[in-house]
Backbone bond lengths (Angstrom), bond angles and torsions (degrees), N, CA, C in turn:
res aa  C-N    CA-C-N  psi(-1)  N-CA   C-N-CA  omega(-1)  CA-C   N-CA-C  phi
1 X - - - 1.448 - - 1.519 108.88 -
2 X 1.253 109.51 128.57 1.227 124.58 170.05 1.493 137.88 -81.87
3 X 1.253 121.38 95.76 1.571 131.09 170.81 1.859 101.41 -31.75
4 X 1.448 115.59 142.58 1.510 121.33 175.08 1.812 95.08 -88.69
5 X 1.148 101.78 150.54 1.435 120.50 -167.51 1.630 85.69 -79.37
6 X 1.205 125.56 -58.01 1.950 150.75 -175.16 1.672 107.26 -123.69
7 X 1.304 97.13 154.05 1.386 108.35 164.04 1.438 114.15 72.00
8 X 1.400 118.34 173.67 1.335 120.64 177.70 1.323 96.07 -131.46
9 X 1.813 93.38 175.59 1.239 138.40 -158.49 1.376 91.97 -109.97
10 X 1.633 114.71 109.60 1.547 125.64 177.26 1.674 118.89 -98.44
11 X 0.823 139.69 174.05 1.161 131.99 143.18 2.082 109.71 -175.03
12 X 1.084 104.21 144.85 1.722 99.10 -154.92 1.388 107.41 -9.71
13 X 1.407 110.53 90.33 1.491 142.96 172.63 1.280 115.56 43.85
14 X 1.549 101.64 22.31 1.909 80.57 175.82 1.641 86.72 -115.96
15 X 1.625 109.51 139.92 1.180 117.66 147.21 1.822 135.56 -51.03
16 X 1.509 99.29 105.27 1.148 94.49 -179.35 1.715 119.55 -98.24
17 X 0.931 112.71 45.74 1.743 114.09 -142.12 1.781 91.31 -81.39
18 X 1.179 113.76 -49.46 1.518 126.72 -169.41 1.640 117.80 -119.66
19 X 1.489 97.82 30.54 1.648 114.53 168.10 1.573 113.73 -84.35
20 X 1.537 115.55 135.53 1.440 100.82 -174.10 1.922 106.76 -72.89
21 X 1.402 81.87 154.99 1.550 96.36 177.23 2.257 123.30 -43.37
22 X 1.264 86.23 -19.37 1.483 94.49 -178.58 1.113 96.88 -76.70
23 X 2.118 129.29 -68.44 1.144 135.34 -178.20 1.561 125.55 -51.30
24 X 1.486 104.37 -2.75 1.521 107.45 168.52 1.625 117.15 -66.75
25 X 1.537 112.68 124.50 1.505 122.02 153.12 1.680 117.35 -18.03
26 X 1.515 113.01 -1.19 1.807 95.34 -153.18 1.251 90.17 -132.31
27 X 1.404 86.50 150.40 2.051 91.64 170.95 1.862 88.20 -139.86
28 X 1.705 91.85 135.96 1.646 92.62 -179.53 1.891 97.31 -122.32
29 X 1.080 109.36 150.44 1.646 141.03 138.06 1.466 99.65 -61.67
30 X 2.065 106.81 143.63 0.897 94.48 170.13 1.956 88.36 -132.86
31 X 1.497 118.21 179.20 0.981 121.00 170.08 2.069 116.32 -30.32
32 X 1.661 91.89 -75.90 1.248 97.44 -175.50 1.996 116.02 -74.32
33 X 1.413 103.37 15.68 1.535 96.05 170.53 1.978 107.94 90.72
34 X 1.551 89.19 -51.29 2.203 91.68 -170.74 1.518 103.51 57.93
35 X 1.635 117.60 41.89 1.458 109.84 139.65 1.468 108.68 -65.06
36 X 1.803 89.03 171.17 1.088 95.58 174.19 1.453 108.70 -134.86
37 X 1.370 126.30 107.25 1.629 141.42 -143.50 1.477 99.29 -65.55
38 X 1.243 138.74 -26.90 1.306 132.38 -155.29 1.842 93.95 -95.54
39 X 1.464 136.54 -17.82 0.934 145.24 173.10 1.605 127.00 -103.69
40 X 1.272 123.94 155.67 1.501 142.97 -161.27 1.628 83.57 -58.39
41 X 1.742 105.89 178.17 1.233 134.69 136.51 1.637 116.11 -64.01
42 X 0.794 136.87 -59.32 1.384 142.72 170.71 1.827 101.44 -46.94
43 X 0.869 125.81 -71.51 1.727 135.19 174.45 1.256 101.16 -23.63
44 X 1.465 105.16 -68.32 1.445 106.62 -164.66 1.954 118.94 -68.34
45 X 1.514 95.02 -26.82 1.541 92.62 159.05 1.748 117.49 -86.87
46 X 1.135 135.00 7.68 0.667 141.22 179.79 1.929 115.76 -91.12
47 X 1.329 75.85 -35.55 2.015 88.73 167.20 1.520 99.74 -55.85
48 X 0.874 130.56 -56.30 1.461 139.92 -177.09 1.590 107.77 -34.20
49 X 1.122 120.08 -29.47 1.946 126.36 -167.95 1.418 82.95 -115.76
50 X 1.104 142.97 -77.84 1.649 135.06 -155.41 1.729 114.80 -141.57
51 X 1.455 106.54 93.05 1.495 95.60 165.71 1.636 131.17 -30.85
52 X 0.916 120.42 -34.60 1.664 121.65 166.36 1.936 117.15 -64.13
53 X 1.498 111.36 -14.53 1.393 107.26 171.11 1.786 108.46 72.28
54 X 1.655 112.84 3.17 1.656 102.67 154.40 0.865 135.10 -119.46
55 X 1.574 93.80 90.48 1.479 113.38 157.11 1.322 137.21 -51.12
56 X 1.427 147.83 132.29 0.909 146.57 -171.96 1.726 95.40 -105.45
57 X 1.566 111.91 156.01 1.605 116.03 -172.83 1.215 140.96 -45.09
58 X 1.514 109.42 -19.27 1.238 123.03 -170.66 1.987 82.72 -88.69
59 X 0.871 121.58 -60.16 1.687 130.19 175.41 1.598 117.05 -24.12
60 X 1.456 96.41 -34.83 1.212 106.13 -143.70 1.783 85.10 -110.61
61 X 1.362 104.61 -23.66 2.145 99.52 158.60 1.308 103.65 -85.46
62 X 1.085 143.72 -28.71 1.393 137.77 -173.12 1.892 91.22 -71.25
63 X 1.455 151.45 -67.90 0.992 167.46 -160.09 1.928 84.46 -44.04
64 X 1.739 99.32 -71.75 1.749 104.98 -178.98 1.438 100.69 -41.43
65 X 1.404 119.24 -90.29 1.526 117.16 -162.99 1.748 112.79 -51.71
66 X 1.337 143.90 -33.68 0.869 106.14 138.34 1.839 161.93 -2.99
67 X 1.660 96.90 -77.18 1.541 115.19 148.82 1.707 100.35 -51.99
68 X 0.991 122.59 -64.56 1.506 101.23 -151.40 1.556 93.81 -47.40
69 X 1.393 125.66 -71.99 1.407 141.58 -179.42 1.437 112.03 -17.31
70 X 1.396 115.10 -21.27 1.192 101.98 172.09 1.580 119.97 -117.46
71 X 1.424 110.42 11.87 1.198 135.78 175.90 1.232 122.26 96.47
72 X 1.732 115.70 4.07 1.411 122.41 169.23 1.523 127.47 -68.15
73 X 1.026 112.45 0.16 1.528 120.86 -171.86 1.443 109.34 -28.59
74 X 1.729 127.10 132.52 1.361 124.52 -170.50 1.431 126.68 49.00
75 X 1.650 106.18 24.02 1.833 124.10 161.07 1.015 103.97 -95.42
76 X 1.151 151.98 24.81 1.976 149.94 -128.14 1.736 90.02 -114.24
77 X 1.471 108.70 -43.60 1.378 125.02 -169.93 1.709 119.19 -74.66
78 X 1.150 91.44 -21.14 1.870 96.30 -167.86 1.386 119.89 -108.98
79 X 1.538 119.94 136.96 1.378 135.28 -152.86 1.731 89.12 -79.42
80 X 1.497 105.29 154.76 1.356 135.86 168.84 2.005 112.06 -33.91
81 X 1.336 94.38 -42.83 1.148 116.04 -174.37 2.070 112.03 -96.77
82 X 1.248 91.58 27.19 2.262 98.84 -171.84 1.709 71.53 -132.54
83 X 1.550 145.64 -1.60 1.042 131.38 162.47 1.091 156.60 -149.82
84 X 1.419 147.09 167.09 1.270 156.78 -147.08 1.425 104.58 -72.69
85 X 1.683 116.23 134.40 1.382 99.47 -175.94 1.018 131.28 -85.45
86 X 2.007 111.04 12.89 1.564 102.15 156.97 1.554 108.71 -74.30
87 X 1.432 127.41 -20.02 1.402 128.92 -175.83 1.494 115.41 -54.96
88 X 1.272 96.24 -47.58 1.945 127.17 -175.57 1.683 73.31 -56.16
89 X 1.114 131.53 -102.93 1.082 141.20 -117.96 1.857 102.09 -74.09
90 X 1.086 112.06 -41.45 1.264 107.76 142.68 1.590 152.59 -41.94
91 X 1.738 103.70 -31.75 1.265 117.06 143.13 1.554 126.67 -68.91
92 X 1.359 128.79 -30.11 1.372 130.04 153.61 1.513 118.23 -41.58
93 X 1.422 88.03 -58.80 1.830 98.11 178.90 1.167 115.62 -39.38
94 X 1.534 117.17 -59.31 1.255 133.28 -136.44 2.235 89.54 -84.38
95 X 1.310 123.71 -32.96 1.367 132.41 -177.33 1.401 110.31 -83.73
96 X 1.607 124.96 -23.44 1.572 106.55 143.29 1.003 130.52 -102.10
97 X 1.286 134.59 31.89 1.467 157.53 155.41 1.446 96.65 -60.21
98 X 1.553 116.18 -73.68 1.539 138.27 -145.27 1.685 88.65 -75.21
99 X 1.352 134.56 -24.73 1.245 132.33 158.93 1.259 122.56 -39.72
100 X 1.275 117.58 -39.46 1.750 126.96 -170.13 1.488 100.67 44.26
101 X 1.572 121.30 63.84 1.601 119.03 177.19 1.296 84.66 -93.96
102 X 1.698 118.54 164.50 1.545 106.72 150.53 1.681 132.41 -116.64
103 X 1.418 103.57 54.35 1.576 128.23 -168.80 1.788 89.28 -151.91
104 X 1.579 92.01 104.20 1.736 98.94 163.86 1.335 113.65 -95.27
105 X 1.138 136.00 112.10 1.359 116.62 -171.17 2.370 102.33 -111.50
106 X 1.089 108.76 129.53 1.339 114.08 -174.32 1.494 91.76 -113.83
107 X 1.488 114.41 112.85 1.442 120.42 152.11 1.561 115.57 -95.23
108 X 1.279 123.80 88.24 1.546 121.57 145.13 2.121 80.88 106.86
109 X 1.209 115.28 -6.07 1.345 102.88 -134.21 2.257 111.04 -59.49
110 X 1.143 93.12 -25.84 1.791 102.45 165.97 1.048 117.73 -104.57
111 X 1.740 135.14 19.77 1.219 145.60 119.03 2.017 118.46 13.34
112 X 1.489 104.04 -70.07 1.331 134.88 -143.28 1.772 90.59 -100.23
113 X 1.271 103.28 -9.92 1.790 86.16 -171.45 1.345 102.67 -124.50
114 X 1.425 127.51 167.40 1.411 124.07 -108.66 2.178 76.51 -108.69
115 X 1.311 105.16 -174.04 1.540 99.93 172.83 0.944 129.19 -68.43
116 X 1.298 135.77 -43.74 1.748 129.79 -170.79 1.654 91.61 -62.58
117 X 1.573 102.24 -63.55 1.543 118.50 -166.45 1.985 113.17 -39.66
118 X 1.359 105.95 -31.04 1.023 113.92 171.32 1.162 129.49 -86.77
119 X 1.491 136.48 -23.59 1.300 121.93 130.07 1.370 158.15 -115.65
120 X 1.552 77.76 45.50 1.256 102.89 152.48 2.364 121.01 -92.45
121 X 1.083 74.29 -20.34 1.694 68.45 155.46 1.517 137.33 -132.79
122 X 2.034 97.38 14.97 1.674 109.45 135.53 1.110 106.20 -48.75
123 X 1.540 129.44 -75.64 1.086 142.29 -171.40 1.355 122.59 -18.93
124 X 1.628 104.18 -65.05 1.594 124.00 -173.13 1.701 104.61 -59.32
125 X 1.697 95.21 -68.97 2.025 87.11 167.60 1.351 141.82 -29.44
126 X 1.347 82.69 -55.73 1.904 103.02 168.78 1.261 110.21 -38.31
127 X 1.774 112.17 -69.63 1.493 129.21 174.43 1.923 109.99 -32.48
128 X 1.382 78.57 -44.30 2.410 88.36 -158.20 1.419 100.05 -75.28
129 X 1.267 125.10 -20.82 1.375 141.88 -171.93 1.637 112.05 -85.89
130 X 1.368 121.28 -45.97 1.051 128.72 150.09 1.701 127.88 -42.26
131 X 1.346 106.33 -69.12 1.355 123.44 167.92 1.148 113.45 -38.14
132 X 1.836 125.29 -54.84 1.229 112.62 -166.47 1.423 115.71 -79.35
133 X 1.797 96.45 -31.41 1.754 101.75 -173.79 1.309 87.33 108.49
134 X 1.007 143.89 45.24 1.730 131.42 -178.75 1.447 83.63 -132.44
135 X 2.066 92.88 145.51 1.502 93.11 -168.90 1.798 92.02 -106.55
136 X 1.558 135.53 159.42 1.325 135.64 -106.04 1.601 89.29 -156.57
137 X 1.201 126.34 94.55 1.415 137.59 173.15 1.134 106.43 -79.19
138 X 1.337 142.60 115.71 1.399 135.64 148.10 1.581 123.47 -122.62
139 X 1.303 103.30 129.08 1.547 124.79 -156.76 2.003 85.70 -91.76
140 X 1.142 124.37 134.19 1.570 115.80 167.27 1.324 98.56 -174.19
141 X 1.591 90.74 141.42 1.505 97.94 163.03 1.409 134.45 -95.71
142 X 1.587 99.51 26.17 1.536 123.26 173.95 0.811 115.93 -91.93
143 X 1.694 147.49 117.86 1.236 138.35 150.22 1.461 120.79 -17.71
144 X 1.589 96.41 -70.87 1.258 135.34 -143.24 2.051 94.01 -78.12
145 X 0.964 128.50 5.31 1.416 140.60 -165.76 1.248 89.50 -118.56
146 X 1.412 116.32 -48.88 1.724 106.49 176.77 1.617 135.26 -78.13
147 X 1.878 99.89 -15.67 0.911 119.36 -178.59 1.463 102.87 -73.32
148 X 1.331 121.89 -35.88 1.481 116.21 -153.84 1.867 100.94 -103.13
149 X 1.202 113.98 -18.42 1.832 107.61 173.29 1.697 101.56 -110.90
150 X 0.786 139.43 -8.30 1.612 114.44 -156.32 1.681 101.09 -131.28
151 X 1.371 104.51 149.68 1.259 128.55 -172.79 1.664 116.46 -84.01
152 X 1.559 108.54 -36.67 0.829 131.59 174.96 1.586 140.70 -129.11
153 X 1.152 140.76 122.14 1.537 130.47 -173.12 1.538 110.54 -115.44
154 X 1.401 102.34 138.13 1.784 119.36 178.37 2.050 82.77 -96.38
155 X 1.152 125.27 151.97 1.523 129.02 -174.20 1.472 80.52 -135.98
156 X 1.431 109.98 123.63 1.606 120.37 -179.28 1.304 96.29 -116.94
157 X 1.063 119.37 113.56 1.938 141.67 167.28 1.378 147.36 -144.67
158 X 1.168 113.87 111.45 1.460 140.43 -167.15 1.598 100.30 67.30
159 X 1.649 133.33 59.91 1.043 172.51 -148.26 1.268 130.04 8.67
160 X 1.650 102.91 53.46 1.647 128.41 -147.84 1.572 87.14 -133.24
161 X 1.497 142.03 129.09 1.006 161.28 131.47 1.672 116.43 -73.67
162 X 1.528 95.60 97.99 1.716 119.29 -178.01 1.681 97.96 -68.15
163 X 1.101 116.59 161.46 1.467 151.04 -178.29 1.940 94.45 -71.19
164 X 1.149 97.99 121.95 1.920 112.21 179.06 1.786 91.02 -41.07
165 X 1.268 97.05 158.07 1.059 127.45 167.53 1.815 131.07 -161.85
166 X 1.639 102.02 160.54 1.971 80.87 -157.83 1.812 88.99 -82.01
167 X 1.599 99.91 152.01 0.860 104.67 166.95 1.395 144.39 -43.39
168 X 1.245 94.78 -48.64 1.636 113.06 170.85 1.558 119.12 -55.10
169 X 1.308 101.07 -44.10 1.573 106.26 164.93 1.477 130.25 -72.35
170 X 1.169 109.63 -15.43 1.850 112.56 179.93 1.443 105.80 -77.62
171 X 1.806 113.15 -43.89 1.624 115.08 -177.19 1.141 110.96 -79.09
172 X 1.864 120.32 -10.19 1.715 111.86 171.15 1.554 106.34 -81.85
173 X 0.826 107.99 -40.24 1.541 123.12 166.29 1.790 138.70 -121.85
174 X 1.717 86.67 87.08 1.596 66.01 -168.50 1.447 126.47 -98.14
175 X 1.470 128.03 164.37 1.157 100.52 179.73 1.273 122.62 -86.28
176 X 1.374 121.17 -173.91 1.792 133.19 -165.34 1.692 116.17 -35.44
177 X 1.564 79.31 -63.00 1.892 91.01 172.44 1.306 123.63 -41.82
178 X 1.838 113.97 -63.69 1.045 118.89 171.27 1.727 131.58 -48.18
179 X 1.281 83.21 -36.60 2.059 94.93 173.29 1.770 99.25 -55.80
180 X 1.481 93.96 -64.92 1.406 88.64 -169.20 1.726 123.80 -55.07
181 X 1.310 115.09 -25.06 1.513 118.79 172.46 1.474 110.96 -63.94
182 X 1.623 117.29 -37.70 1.633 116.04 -170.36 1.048 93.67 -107.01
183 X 1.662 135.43 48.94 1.497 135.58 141.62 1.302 103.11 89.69
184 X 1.488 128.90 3.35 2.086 117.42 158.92 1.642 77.46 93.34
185 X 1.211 117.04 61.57 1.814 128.11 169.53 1.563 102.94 -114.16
């Protein structure tokens, strides 16, 4: 985690600038998932409720329905490596779900998986994001990932983060930067 060079860290008005990373509002996905291969599907969502892994029963149905929620139902048993990396990445999902933060933040995290597979779990987030009421950060170097979940886009270029804008309006008009990233279209 990165200290801000300037400025603070807001979030409905409380300064979060020098909150530890646990006590942060946010739970992120990352590209490569941050399983951890030597442990279950269940384990690794289980990190999500208590780094120490003791769960007590009710913990340990919240961990199940979780997985189910993300369509893993009866994956609880199988290592990082018994699966598919929409599974992996679905097991990510499913361990900041059980967080109930309300800041999802996705860096790159369906990046790595192939097209259908990938939005098909825009899709699902989108859906879980809705449902919970949690508002849905996604970092991508896909247009077309932003085009299809988000309401709004921040366009980060030559290491300047522009003022949100609606989606619909950036791809009717986009600006310079953006032209130049999707080939001067």
């Amino acid at each position: 985690y990165e200290a801000p060079e300037a400025g603070r860290v807001l979030w409905d008005g409380a300064d979060l600038t020098g909150t530890p990373p646990a006590a942060r509002p946010i739970s992120m996905v990352f590209q490569d998932n941050n399983l951890f291969p030597h442990m279950t599907a269940a384990q690794n969502v289980g990190l999500g409720l208590r780094p120490d892994l003791k769960l007590d029963a009710g913990e340990r149905r919240d961990v199940a329905a979780a997985l189910e929620r993300v369509g893993l139902g009866g994956f609880g048993d199988r290592k990082p490596g018994q699966l598919s990396g929409g599974q992996a990445a679905r097991v990510a999902l499913a361990r900041v779900l059980l967080r109930h933060r309300p800041i999802l933040l996705l860096d790159e995290a369906f990046d790595a998986l192939g097209p259908a597979l990938r939005v098909e779990m825009l899709d699902l987030v989108a859906g879980l994001a809705d449902e919970t009421g949690a508002t849905l950060l996604l970092v991508t170097h896909a247009p077309e990932d932003a085009r299809r979940i988000a309401d709004s886009v921040v366009l980060v270029a030559d290491g300047v983060a522009h003022a949100p804008v609606a989606t619909a309006e950036i791809f009717a008009n986009p600006p310079e930067a953006l032209r130049d990233y999707l080939g001067g279209i």
